[in-house]
C-alpha positions, 0 to 999 in steps of 0.5 A: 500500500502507498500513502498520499503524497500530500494533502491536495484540497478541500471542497465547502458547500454553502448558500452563503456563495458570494459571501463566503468566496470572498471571505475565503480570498481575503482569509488566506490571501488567495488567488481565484484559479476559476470562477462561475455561478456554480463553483470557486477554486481558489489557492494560495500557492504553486497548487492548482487548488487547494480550497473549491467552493460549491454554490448549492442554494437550497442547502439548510443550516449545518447542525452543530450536533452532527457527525462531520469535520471538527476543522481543518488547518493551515500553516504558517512559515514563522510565528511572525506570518502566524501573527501578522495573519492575526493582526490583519484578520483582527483589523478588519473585525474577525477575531479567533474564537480560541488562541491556543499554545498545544505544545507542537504548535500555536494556534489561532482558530476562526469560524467563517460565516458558515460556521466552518472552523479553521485553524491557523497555526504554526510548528513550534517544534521539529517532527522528531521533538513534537514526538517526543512531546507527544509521548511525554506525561505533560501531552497525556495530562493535558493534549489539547493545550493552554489557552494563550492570549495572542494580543500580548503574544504580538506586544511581546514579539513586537518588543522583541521577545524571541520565538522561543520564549513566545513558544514555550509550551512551559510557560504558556498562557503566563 
């Protein structure tokens, strides 16, 4: 058996069409690859999409209560993309619902106007550390994470404060 490569795209439906396109292009500063009445794909790098949006009118409401995607992720090169992503984000009113340290990233998460989760992130440790961290007492006792407040993170890091030490799973959320 072989494994994917990569993870390639991921497809919405809405009712919410024109809103949510646009929401989407700013979000992740995305380029529309193709555009009609019916569907969007849209990327913001050398793949041909990574996001389609389906327009599919007679749609109902999702219910919370139901089985289906929790989120899905996008990461960010540096924690300074990750904190510039949030600063303009908040510039235009969207805020995340939760600002997270989970120890192998730190995490913004927001909800766009269909409800959708996505998580905006960036690795605060290599592959081989955050297994570590993964098979460590800290991760069992606690593998969501500690809530972080972001607007101190950007003071923070604008006065200078190191990635590590903004980073740091051991002193999270203090």
């Amino acid at each position: 058996m072989s494994s994917p490569v990569k993870f390639a795209h991921v497809v919405l439906k809405t009712n919410q069409y024109d809103i949510v396109v646009a929401w989407w292009l700013d979000f992740l500063e995305a380029t529309p690859r193709h555009t009609n009445p019916f569907i969007t794909f849209l990327s913001y790098d050398d793949e041909h999409h990574r996001m389609a949006i389906a327009n599919v009118p007679t749609l109902e409401p999702a219910n919370r209560k139901a089985v289906g995607v929790e989120h899905f992720a996008f990461t960010y090169a540096t924690l300074d993309d990750l904190l510039d992503q949030y600063e303009r984000m908040k510039a235009k009113g969207i805020l995340p619902y939760w600002t997270i340290n989970h120890g192998m990233t730190l995490s913004a998460y927001y909800r766009d106007p269909d409800g959708n989760q996505v998580e905006t992130q960036v690795d605060t440790l290599t592959l081989d550390e955050a297994e570590q961290f993964m098979a460590s007492p800290a991760f069992a006792a606690n593998p969501i994470g500690i809530d972080v407040d972001f607007d101190s993170l950007v003071a923070r890091r604008r006065a200078g404060e190191s990635v590590e030490a903004l980073t740091d799973y051991t002193t999270a959320g203090k």
